[in-house]
C-alpha positions in Angstrom: 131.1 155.8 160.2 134.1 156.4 161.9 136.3 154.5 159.5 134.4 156.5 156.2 135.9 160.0 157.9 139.6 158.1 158.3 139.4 156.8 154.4 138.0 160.3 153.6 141.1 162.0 155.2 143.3 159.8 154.0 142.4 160.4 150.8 142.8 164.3 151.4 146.2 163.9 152.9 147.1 162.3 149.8 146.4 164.8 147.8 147.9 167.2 150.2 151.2 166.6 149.0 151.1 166.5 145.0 152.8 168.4 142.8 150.9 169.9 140.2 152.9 170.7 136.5 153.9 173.9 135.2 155.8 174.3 132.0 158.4 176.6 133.6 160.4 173.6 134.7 161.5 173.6 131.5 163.8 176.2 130.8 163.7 175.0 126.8 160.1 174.7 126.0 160.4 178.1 123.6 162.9 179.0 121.3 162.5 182.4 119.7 162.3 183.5 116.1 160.7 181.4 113.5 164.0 180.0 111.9 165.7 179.5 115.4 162.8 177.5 116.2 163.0 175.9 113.2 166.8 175.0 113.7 166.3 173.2 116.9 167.4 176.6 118.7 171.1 175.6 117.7 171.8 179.2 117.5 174.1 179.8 120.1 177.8 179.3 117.8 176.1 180.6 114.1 172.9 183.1 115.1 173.0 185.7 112.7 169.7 187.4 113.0 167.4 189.1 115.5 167.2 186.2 118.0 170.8 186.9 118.9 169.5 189.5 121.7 168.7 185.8 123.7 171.2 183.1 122.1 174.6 184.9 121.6 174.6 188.9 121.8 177.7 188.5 120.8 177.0 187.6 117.4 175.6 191.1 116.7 179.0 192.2 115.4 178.9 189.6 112.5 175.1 190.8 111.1 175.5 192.9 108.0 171.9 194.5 107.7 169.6 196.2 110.4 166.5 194.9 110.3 163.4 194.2 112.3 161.4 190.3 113.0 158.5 189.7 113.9 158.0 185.8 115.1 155.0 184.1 116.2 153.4 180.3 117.5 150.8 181.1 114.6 148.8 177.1 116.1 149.4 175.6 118.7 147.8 172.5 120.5 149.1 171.2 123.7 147.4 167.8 124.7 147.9 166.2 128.3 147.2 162.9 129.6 147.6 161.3 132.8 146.5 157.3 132.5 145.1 156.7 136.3 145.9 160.5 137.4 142.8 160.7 139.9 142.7 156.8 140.6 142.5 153.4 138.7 140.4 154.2 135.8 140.5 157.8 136.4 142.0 159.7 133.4 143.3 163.2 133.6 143.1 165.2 130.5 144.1 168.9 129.1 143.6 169.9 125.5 144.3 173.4 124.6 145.0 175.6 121.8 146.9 178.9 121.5 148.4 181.9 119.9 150.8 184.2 120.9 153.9 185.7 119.6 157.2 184.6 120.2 159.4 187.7 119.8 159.3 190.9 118.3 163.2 191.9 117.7 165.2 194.9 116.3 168.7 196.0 115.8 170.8 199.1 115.0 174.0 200.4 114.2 175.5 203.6 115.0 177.0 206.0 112.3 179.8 207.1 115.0 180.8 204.0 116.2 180.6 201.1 113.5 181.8 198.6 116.1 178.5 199.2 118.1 175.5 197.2 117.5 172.3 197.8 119.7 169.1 195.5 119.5 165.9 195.3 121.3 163.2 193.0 121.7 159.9 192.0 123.7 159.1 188.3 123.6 157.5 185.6 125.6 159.6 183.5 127.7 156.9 181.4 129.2 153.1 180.2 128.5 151.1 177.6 129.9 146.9 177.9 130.2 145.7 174.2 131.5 142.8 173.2 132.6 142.1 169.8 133.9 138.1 168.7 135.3 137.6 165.1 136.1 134.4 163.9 138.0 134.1 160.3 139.8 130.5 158.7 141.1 129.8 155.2 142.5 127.1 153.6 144.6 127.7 150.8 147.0 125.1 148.5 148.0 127.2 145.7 150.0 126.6 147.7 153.0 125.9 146.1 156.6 122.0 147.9 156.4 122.2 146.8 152.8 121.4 150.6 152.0 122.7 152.5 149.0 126.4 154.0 149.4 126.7 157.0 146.9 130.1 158.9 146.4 130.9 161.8 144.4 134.6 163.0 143.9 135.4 165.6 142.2 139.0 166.8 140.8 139.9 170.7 139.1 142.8 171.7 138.1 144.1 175.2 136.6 147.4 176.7 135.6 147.5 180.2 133.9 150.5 181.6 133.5 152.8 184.1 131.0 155.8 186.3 131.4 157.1 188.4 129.4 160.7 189.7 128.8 162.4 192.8 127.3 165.2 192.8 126.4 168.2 195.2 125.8 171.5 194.1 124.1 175.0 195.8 122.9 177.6 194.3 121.3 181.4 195.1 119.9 182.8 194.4 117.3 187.0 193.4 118.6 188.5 192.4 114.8 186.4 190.7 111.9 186.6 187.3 113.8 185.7 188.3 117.6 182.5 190.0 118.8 181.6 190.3 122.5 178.1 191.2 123.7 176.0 191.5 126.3 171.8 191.9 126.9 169.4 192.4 130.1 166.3 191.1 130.2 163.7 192.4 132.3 160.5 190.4 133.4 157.2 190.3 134.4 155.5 187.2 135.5 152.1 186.5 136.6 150.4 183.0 137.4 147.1 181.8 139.0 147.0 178.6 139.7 144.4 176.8 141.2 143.6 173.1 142.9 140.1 172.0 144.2 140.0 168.8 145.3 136.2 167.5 146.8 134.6 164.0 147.8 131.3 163.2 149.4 129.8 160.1 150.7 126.0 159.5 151.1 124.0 156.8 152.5 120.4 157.2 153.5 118.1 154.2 154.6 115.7 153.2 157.4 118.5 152.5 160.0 121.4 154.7 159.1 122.0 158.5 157.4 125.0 160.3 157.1 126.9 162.4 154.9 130.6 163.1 154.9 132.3 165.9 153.0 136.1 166.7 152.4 137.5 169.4 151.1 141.1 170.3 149.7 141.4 173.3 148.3 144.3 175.8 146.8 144.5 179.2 145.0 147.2 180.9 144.2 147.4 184.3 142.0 151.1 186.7 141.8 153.2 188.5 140.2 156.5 189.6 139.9 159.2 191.6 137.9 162.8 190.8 138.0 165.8 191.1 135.9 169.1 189.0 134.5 171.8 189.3 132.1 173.4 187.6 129.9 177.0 187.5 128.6 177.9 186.0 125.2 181.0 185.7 122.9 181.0 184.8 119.2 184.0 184.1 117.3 184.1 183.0 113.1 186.5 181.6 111.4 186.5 180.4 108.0 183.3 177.5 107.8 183.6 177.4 111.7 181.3 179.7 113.6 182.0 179.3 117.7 180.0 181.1 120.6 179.7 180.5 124.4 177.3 182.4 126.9 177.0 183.3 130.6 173.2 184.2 132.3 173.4 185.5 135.6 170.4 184.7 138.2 167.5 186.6 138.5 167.6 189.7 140.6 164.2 190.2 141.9 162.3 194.7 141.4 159.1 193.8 143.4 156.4 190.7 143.2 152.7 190.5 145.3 150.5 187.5 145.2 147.4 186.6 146.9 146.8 182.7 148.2 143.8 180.9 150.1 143.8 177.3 151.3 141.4 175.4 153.0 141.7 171.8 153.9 138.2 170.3 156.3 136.4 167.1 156.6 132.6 167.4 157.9 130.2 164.8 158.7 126.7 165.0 159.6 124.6 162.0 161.0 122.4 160.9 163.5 125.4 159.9 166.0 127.4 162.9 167.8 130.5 161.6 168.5 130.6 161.5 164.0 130.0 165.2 163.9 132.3 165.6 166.4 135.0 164.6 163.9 134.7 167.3 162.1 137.1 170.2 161.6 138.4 173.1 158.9 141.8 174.4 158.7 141.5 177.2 156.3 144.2 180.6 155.6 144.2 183.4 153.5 146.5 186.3 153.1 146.8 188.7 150.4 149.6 191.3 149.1 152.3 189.3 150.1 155.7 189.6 149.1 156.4 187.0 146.3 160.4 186.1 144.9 160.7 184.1 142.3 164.4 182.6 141.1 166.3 182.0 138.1 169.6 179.6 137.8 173.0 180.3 136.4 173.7 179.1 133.4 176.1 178.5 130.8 175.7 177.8 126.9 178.4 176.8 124.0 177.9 176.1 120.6 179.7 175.4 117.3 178.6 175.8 113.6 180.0 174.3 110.2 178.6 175.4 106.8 179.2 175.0 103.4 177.9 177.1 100.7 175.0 174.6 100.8 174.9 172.8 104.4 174.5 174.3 107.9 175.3 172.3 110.4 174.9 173.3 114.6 175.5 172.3 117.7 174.3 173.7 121.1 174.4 172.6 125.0 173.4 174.7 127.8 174.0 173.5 131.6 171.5 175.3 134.4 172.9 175.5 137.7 170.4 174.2 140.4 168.2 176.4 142.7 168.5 175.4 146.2 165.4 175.5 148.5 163.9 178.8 148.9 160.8 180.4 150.3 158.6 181.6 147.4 155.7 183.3 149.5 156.3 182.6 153.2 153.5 185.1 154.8 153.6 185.5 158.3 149.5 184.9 159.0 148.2 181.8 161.5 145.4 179.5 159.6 141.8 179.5 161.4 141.1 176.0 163.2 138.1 174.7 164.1 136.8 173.7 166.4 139.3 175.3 169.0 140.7 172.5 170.7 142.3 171.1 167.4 144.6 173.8 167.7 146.6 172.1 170.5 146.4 168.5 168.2 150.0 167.6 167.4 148.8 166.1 164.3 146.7 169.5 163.1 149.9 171.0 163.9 152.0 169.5 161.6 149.8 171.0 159.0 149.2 174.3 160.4 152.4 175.8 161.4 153.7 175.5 157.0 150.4 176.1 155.9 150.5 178.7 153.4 154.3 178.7 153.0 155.4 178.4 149.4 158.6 176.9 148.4 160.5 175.9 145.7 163.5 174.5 144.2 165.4 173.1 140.8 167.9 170.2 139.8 170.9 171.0 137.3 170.1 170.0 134.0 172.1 169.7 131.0 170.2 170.7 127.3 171.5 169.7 123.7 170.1 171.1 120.3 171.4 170.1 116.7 170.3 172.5 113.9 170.6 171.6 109.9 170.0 174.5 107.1 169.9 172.6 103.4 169.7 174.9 100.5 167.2 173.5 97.9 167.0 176.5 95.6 169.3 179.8 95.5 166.2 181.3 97.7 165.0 178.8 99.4 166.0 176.4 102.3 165.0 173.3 104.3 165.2 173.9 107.7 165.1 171.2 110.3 166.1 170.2 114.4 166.3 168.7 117.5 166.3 169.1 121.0 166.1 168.1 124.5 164.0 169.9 127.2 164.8 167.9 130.9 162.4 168.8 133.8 164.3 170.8 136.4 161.7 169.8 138.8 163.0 169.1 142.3 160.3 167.9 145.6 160.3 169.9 148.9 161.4 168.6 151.7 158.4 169.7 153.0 155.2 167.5 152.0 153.0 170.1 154.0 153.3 172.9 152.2 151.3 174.6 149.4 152.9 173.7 146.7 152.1 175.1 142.7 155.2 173.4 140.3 156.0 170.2 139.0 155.9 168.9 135.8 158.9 166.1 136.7 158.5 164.4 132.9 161.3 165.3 130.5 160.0 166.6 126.6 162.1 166.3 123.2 161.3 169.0 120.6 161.5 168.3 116.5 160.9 171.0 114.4 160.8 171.3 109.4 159.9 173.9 107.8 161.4 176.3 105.2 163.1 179.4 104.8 162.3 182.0 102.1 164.6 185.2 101.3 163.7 187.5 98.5 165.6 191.0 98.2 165.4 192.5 101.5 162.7 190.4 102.8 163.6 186.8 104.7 160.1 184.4 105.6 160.2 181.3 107.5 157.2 178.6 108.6 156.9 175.3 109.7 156.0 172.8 112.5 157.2 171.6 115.5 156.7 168.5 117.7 156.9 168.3 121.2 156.6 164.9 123.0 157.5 163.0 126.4 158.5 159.7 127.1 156.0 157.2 129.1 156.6 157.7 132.2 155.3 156.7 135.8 154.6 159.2 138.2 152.5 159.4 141.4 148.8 160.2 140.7 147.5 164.0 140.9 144.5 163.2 142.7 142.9 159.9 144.0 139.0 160.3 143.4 138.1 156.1 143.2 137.4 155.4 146.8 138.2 151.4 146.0 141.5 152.3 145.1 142.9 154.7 147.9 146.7 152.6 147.8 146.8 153.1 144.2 150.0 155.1 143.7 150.9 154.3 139.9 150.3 157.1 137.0 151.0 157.5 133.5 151.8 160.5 131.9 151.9 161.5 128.2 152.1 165.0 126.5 152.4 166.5 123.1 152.4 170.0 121.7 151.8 170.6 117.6 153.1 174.1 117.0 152.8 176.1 113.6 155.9 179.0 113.7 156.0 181.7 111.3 158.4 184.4 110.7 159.3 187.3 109.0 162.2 189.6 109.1 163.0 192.5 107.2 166.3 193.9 106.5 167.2 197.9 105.9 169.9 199.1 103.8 173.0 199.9 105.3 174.1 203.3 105.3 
């Protein structure tokens, strides 16, 4: 009996330490208006519309028309698989579809000052909404008493989360070749994120009964507002079109989150010294102070055309985030039963139990964007680009931890762009895949295979984007 509750906590301690995956480690996985999106988001050197307020506000000055966009994912279908994710033959899966819109943009010009342009926009930086169930059962009958061994394990996983930025931008206009700009973003974020992680064990015969129960469980809900800006020059000349851009870190207004985590192992049979194995470590706190970070970061990009051909280039390099304390409430986990509290190895677990930390790796993005003009009014649209995982591990495997998503994603995007007097439409698909890649499992539900440490992860997003701008005369 004794050496089911030492598998069972293995098992939990196992778990204890994952990662789960959140989109926001990507700081590419949306691009914003339809024919950005479109382009690869290669708009950093040539933008000449709307979405300038986030590439390049320094492209403003070269824009000839005011005009207002509305952009939106019309589909899309996200799919997740993790080969082995809970265990050897355990499969982890997350299908979802959604629609939201990607930015809503404006810009104006001012009668007194010509060299002034001003723009607005609300858009959505980041969503992710996945859901993950899994269920595991076996029965054993190679027992000593040759009774039946039943186990149940069961594995849930949720991720909400959106934020939402609006955005301000100005721009001047220095000579017909040289605009400088500059936008602030403010944001609100809210995520609930949730892990519940259960296993049971069951045997009942003549000779022996007992049932041992594990628990591992996580909730997390929070939100915050923050702000940033960014810094952008744009320069044309000739075919050439050139831009580079500067985004300051996050500064954070306010942000509150609640969070409850309990982690326990109880048994229950006909010898004492079992149910004296059990114990629950379990904390809750709620209103606490939440910050949440955003790197430094620095874009260029260049842009050739012909009357016929556009052809761009963008990188953008993201500073790391060193370790910092995300929610670090200042509230002592219940223990039971009491003396556990003077256990060394309860301890260990106790004293970071509802601290929340994270961190981020430098990564390095590319995009390459071509525009081909089929007909006077119409033009193929297609791109590229790369979206690396800024994920980073804690140094601290005890902690409650909410991020991951350590696999990198490549983005391909076709579709068309349609202008007709003062109106411009654009619609097409993009694809979003990762490599194969090994990672450690999310969860390890198969009893048989508690040293199993080998997963494989797949994911691919289908997305429909549609646009549609319209421009105003200019007076």
């Amino acid at each position: 009996m004794r050496k089911k509750i030492v598998s069972l906590l293995f098992i939990l301690l196992f778990c204890n330490s994952l990662k789960p995956s959140a989109q926001d480690n990507h700081y590419w996985s949306q691009q914003f208006g339809a024919k950005s999106t479109l382009l690869g988001g290669a708009m950093i050197g040539g933008v000449r519309d709307n979405s300038a307020i986030f590439y390049n506000p320094g492209a403003f000055t070269f824009i000839k028309y005011p005009s207002l966009s509305v952009n939106a994912n019309l589909y899309e279908m996200n799919k997740l698989l993790i080969k082995d994710g809970a265990g050897e033959g355990v499969n982890l899966n997350s299908a979802r579809v959604s629609i939201f819109p990607q930015i809503i943009s404006g810009m104006l010009t001012l009668k007194k000052w010509p060299r002034m342009h001003l723009s607005y926009c609300l858009m959505t930086r980041h969503y992710d909404n996945i859901l993950i169930k899994t269920r595991f059962t076996s029965q054993d009958f190679s027992g000593p008493s040759q009774g039946v061994e039943e186990y149940i394990g069961v594995f849930d996983y949720t991720n909400q989360l959106n934020e939402q930025w609006l955005g301000f931008a100005a721009s001047y206009e220095v000579n017909d070749k040289l605009g400088v700009g500059i936008s602030f973003f403010g944001n609100y974020r809210a995520q609930t994120y949730q892990q519940s992680y259960f296993v049971r064990k069951i045997q009942l015969d003549d000779s022996t009964n007992w049932i041992i129960t594990s628990n591992n469980d996580k909730f997390l809900k929070y939100w915050t507002m923050s702000g940033l800006f960014k810094i952008g020059i744009a320069y044309e000349t000739g075919r050439w079109k050139l831009g580079f851009t500067v985004t300051t870190p996050s500064f954070g207004f306010a942000g509150r989150g609640d969070m409850q985590r309990e982690f326990s192992v109880f048994a229950a049979s006909d010898d004492p010294t079992d149910t004296a194995q059990s114990f629950i470590l379990m904390g809750r706190v709620s209103k606490t102070k939440v910050r949440f970070q955003r790197p430094l970061s620095m874009g260029f990009g260049v842009e050739y055309s012909t009357p016929k051909t556009r052809i761009a280039l963008s990188g953008e390099y993201y500073f790391g985030i060193r370790q910092y304390d995300m929610m670090a409430p200042q509230a002592t986990p219940f223990i039971y039963p009491p003396q556990y509290e003077d256990s060394s190895y309860i301890q260990a677990f106790a004293h970071d139990f509802l601290l929340v930390q994270r961190k981020a790796r430098s990564v390095f993005n590319v995009a390459i964007g071509l525009e081909q003009k089929l007909f006077p009014r119409l033009s193929l649209l297609a791109g590229f680009h790369t979206d690396f995982s800024s994920y980073e591990e804690s140094e601290h495997e005890e902690i409650f931890s909410n991020h991951g998503g350590n696999w990198d994603l490549y983005h391909c995007s076709l579709g068309l762009s349609f202008q007709r007097k003062k109106q411009i439409i654009s619609v097409g698909i993009t694809y979003t895949f990762s490599p194969q890649d090994i990672i450690d499992p999310y969860a390890m539900i198969n009893p048989n295979q508690a040293g199993f440490k080998e997963a494989t992860v797949h994911s691919q997003t289908f997305a429909i984007s549609i646009g549609y701008t319209y421009l105003f005369p200019r007076e």
